[in-house]
C-alpha positions as CSV (number, residue, x, y, z in Angstrom):
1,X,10.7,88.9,-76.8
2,X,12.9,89.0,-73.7
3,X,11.9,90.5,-70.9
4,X,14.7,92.7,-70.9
5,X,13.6,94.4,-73.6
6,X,10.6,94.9,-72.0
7,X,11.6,96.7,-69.1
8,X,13.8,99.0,-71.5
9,X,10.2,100.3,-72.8
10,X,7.7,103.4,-71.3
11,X,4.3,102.5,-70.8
12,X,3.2,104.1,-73.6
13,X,5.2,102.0,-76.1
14,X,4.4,99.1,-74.0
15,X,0.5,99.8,-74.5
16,X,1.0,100.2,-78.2
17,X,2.9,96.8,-78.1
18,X,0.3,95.2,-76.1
19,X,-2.4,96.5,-79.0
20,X,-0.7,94.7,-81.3
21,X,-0.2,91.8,-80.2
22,X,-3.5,91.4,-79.1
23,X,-4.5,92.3,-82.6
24,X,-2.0,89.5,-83.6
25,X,-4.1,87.1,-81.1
26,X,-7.0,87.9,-83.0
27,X,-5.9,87.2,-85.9
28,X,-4.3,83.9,-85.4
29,X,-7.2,82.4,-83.1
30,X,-9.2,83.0,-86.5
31,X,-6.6,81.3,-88.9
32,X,-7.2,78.7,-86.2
33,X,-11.1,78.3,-86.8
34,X,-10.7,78.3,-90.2
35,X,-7.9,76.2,-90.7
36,X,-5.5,78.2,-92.2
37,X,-2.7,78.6,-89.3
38,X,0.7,77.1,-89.8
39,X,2.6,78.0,-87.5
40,X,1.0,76.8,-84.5
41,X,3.6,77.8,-82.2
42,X,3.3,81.2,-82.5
43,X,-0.2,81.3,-80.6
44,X,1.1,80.4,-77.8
45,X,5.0,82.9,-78.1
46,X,2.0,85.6,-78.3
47,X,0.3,84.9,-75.3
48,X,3.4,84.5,-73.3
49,X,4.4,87.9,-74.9
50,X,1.2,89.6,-73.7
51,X,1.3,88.0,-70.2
52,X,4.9,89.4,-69.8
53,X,4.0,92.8,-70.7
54,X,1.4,92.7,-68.8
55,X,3.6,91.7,-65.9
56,X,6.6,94.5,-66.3
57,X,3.7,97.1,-67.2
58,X,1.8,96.1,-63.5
59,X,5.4,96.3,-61.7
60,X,6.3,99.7,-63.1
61,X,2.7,101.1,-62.4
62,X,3.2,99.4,-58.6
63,X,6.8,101.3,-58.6
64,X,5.9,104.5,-59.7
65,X,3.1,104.8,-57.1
66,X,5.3,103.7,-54.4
């Protein structure tokens, strides 16, 4: 995900992409524990993902209160 895309996004679709992933995080944390994850990479895509929303959802709450 590119933080371009990102800042394309409301804040609503951003919290409903944010709920997912987190849900995703879930997810592979427990294929993790029970030793059923593969793709090992893709823990740490996600939290980079939800850090970056995070981010852009923080600066456009900061800009529209401004």
């Amino acid at each position: 995900m590119k933080a371009s895309d990102v800042r394309a996004k409301t804040l609503d679709e951003l919290s409903t992409e944010l709920e997912g992933l987190k849900k995703e995080q879930f997810n592979l944390r427990f294929q993790k524990a029970t030793g059923q994850l593969e793709n090992t990479g893709r823990v740490r895509q996600v939290r980079r993902d939800i850090a970056r929303i995070q981010t852009i959802m923080r600066e456009k709450r900061v800009a529209a209160s401004a």
